[in-house]
C-alpha positions in Angstrom: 200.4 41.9 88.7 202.1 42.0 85.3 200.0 43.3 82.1 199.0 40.3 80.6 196.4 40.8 77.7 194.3 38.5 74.9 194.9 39.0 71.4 192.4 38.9 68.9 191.9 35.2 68.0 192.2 36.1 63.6 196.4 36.7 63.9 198.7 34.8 62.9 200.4 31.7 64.6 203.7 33.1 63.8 205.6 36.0 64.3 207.1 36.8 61.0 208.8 39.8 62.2 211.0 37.6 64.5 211.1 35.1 62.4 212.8 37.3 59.5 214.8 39.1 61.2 216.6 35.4 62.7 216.9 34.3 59.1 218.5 37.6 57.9 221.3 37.1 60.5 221.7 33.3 60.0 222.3 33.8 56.2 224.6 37.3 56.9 226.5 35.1 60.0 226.9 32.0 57.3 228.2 34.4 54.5 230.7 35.8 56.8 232.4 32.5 58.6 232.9 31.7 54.9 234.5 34.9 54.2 236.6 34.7 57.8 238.3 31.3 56.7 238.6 32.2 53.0 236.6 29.2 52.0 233.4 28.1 50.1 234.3 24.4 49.8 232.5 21.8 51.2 235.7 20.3 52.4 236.4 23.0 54.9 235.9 21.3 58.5 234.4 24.9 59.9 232.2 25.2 56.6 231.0 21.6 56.6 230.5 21.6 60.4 228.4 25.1 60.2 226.3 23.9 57.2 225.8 20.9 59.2 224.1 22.5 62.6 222.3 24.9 60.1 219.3 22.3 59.5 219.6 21.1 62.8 219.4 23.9 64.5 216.3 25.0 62.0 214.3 21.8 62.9 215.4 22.6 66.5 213.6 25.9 65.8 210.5 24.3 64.9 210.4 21.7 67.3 210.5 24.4 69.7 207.9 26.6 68.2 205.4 23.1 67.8 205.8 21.7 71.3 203.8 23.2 74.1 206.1 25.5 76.3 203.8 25.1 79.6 205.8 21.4 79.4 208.2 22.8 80.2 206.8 24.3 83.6 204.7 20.6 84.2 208.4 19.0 84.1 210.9 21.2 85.5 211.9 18.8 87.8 212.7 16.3 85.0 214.7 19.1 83.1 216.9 20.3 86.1 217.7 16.4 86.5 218.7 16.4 82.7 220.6 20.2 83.0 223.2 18.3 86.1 223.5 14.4 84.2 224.4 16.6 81.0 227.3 18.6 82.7 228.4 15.8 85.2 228.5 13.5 82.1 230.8 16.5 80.2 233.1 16.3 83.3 233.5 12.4 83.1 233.5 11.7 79.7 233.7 14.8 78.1 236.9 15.6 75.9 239.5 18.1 77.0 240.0 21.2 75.2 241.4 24.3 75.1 242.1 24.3 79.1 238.9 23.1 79.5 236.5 19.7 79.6 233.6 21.6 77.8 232.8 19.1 74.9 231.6 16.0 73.9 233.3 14.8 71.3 231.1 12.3 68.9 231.3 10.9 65.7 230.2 12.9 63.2 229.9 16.3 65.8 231.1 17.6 68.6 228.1 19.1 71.5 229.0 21.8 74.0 226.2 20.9 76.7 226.8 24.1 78.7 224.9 25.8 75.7 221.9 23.3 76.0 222.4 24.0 79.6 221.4 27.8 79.6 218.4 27.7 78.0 217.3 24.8 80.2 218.1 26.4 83.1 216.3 29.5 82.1 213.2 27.3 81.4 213.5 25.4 85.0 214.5 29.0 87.0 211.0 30.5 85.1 208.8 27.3 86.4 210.1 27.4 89.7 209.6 31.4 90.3 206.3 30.6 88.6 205.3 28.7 91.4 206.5 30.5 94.3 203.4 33.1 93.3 202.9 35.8 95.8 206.1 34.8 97.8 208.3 35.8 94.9 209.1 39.2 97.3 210.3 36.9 100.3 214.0 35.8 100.8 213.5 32.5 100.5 212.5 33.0 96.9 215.7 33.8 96.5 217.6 31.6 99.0 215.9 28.2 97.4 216.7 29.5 94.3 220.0 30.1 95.0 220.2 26.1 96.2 218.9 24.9 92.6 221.0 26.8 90.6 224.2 26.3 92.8 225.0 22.9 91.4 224.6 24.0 88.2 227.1 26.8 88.5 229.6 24.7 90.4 229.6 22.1 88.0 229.9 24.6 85.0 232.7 26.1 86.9 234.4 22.7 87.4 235.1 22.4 83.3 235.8 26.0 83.6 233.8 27.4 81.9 233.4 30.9 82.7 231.7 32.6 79.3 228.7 30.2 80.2 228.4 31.6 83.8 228.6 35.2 82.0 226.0 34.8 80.3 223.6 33.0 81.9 224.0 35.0 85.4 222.3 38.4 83.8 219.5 36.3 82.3 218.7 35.1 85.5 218.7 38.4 87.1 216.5 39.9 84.5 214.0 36.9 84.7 214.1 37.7 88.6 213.8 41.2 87.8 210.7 41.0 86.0 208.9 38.2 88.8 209.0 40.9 90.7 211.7 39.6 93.6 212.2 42.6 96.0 214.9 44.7 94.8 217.3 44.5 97.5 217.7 41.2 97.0 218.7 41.8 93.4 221.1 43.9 94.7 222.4 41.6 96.5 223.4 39.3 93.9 224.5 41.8 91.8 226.9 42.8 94.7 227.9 39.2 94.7 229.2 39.1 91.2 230.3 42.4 91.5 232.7 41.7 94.2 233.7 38.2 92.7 234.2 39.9 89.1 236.3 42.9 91.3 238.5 40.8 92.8 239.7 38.9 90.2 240.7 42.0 87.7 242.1 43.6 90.4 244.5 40.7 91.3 245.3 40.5 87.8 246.1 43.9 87.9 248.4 43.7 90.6 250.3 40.8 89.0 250.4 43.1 85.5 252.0 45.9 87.8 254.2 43.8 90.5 255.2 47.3 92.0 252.3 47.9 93.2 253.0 45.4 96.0 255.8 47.5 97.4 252.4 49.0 99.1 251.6 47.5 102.5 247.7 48.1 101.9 248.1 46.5 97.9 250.6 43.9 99.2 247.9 42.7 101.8 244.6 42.9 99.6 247.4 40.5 96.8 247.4 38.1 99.7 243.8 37.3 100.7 243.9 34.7 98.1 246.8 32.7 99.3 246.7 33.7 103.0 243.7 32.3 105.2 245.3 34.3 108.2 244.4 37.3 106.0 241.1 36.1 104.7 240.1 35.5 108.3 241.3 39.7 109.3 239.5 40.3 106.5 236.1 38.9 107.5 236.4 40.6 111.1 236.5 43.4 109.5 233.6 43.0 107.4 231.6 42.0 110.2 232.6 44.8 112.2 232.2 47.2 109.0 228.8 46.1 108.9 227.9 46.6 112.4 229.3 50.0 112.0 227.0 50.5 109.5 223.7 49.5 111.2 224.8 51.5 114.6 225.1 54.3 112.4 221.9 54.3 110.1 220.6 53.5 114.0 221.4 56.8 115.1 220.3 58.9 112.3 216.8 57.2 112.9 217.4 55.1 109.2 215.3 52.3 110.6 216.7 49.2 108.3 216.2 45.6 109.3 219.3 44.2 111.1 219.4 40.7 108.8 219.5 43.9 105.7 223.2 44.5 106.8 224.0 41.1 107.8 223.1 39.9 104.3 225.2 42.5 102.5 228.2 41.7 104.6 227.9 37.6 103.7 227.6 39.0 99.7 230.9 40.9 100.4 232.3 37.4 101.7 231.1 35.3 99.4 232.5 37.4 96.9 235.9 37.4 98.3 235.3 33.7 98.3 234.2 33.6 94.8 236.9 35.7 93.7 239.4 33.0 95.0 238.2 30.2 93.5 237.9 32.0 89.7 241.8 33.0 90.3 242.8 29.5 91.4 240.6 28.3 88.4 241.5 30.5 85.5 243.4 29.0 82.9 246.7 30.9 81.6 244.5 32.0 78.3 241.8 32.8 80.6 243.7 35.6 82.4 245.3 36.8 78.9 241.9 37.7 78.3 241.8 39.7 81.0 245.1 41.0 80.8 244.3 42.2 77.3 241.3 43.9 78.9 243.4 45.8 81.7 246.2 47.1 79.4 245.5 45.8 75.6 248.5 47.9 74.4 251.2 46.9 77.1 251.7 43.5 75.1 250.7 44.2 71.4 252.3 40.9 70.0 250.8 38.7 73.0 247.6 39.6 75.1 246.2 42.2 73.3 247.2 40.7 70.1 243.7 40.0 69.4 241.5 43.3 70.6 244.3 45.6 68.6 244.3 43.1 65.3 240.1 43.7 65.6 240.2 47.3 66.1 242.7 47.6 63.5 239.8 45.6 61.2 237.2 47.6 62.3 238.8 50.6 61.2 239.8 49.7 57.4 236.5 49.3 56.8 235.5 52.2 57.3 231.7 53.9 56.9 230.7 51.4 53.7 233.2 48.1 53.9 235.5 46.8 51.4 233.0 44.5 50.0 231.6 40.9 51.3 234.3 38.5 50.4 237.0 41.5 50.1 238.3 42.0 53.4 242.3 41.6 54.1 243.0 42.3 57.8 240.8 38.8 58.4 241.1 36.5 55.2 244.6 37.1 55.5 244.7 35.6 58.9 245.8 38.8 61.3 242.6 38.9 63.4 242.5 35.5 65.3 239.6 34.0 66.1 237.6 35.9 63.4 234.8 33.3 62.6 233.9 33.1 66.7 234.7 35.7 69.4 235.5 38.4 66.2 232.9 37.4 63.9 231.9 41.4 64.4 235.1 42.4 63.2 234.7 40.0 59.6 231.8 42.4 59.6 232.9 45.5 59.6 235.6 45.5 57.7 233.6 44.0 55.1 230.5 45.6 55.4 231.7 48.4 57.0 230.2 50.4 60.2 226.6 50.1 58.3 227.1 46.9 58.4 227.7 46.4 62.2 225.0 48.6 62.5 222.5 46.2 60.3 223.8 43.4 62.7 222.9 45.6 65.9 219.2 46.9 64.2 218.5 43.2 63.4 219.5 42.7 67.2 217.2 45.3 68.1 213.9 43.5 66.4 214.7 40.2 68.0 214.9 42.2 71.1 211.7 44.0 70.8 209.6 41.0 69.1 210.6 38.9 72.5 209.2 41.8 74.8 205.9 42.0 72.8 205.5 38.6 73.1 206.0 38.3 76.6 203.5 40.9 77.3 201.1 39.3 75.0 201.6 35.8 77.2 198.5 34.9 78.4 200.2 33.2 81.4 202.9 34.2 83.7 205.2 31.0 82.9 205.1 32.5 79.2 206.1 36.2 80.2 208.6 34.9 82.4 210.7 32.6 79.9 210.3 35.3 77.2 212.1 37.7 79.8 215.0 35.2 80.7 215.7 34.6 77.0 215.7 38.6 76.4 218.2 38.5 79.3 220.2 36.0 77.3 219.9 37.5 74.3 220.6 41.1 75.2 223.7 39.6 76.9 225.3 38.1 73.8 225.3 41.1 72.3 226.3 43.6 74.7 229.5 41.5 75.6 230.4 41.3 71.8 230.0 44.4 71.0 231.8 45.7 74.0 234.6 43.1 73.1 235.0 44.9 70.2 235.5 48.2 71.2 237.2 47.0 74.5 234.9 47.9 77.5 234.6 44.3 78.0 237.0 41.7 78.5 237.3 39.2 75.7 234.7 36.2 77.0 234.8 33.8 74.2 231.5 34.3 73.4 230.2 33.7 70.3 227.1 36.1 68.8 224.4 33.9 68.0 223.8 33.2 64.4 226.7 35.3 63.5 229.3 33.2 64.6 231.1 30.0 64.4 229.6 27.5 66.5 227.2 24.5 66.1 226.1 24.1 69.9 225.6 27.8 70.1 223.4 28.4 66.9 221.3 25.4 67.8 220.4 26.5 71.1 219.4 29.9 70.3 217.3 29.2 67.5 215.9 26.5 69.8 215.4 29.5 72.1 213.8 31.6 69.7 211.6 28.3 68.8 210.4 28.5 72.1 209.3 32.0 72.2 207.6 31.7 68.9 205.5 28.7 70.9 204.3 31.7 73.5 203.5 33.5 70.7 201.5 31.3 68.7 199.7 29.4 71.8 198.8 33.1 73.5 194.9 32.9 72.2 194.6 29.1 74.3 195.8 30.4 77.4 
């Protein structure tokens, strides 16, 4: 049973802590977007548009923070309906950008509804793990699960839209992590993605190094995507891999269930199977990214234009910045993308590695503020949406930090409050709305 515990009805309805350290990085994330695109005027579509989804996403805030978050757990059915008619709508109607149908486009702003999406689903995923109570441990938990959120990922993939799947996967595994689902099953799905994510950099990898397929073994494992006589070889041998493996654990007296093995063999296929559909899915700019990721140096002018010309930033900068407003590697245009996916390197070449480091403590508070409020939940529906937006949270900002210094491939995703991005910033301070509502309702429940 998690730790749940009262506080002291004489505190405070809001935690200020939180609270301060989100404004701090909405006001350094709106200084820098106007230093990335050399602009203060009013007329600048990025400066007008950011301005714009500041208020918006405030009031989002506190319409989060002043509506009851146990709603959210009496109507999850109603909010999974909404989460699948917002991204089948996107898919109809929505407009087609950037190799992808990820937007609708209005008339006076544009919506990304995969970012609405998340926290949604994070919501829906707590309520229904909520309920399952004392069952959490059994595979079903995780099967039916599995069976809501399926659609949802499927239909996100359809735009593509592969940054939204990024991020929202870990936050589900953490949420599951802390409802106490049995480990193995965790495993599991973290063998699942594991597979999917190691099949597609390897294929890219191949294609980056086409000698490689003078290799009977390599020129084989390049052909399970486009070969079903291959796939099929490949799935007896799983099968018999995995009976291998329980006749062996059998004879060293390893007493395992029998379904343990069968399970991890369908994750391996499912993998391969999910590792097929990303490659046939990914978008040329898509698999630059990755590209860039596997050899960022091999193609200095084309795929790794963008890691290098960010590194490069980061480095001028140095321990103390060249100022706020002073930069050159980024108002002169040679890091692309510098008011979204490399808002980080604005940062420190303005404000220099204590800088980044201010961005990262400010992080750290958010962080820790959302764990003591889950723990202060009175409720398990509380503690358990607090934990998926940590997961979400946490996620943002390891990938864009990693993106930086290139252990990560570049995702296109934005770091919340810091970046460019209306949808984004209203959603997470819509998020953060929400966990202020745990916090402030923890002495009624």
């Amino acid at each position: 049973m998690l730790p749940f515990k009262k506080i002291s009805t004489g505190r405070s309805r809001m935690d200020f802590m939180l609270f301060g350290a989100m404004i701090a990085l909405v006001v350094l994330g709106a200084l820098c977007i106007m230093s990335a695109v050399n602009s203060y005027s009013w007329s600048n579509p990025i400066v007008r548009t950011h301005f714009i989804a500041l208020p918006v996403g405030l009031i989002a805030f506190f319409v989060g923070k002043s509506f009851n978050y146990q709603i959210y757990d009496e109507q999850w059915k109603a909010l999974y309906g909404f989460i699948l008619l917002l991204l089948i709508g996107v898919l109809l109607f929505g407009s087609y950008q950037r190799g992808s149908r990820s937007w609708f486009v209005l008339p006076f702003f544009s919506m990304q509804p995969s970012e609405v999406c998340r926290v949604c689903t994070i919501l829906m995923a707590a309520a229904f793990l909520d309920r399952r109570g004392r069952r959490i441990r059994e595979v079903t938990s995780v099967f039916y699960l599995g069976l809501l959120l399926l659609p949802i990922f499927g239909l996100i993939m359809m735009q593509p839209d592969f940054s939204s799947v990024v991020v929202t996967l870990p936050a589900l595994l953490v949420l599951l992590f802390c409802t106490g689902v049995n480990l193995f099953y965790l495993a599991l799905i973290a063998l699942l993605a594991g597979v999917t994510g190691f099949f597609t950099i390897s294929w890219t990898y191949i294609y980056l190094h086409p000698e490689l397929l003078e290799i009977p073994s390599v020129n084989i494992f390049y052909a399970l995507a486009r070969n079903g006589w291959y796939m099929g070889a490949f799935a007896a041998g799983m099968a018999l891999l995995g009976y291998g493996a329980w006749w062996l654990c059998k004879q060293l007296r390893i007493y395992l269930p029998s379904f343990y093995f069968v399970l991890a063999t369908l994750m391996v296929l499912a993998g391969l199977v999910g590792g097929i559909f990303v490659e046939h899915q990914m978008k040329p700019h898509q698999r630059k990214r990755v590209e860039a990721f596997l050899a960022p140096r091999s193609d200095p002018q084309g795929a790794g234009y963008n890691v290098l010309q960010a590194q490069i930033a980061m480095g001028a900068g140095g321990i103390m910045g060249k100022g706020l407003f002073s930069g050159t590697q980024s108002r002169l245009g040679f890091v692309p993308e510098r008011h979204t996916d490399f808002i980080l390197a604005v940062v420190g070449e303005e404000l220099g590695l204590w800088g980044t480091l201010c961005v990262l403590g400010l992080y750290f508070i958010i962080l820790w503020r959302i764990i003591a409020v889950a723990y202060s939940s009175g409720d398990r529906y509380g503690y358990l949406v607090c934990a998926g937006i940590f997961g979400m949270f946490f996620t943002y900002m390891l990938i864009n930090y990693g993106m930086l210094i290139g252990i990560v491939p570049v995702a296109g995703i934005p770091l919340p409050f810091i970046s460019y991005g209306g949808s984004n910033l209203v959603s997470s301070l819509w998020a953060l709305g929400v966990v202020q509502s745990v916090y402030s309702r923890r002495l009624r429940a």
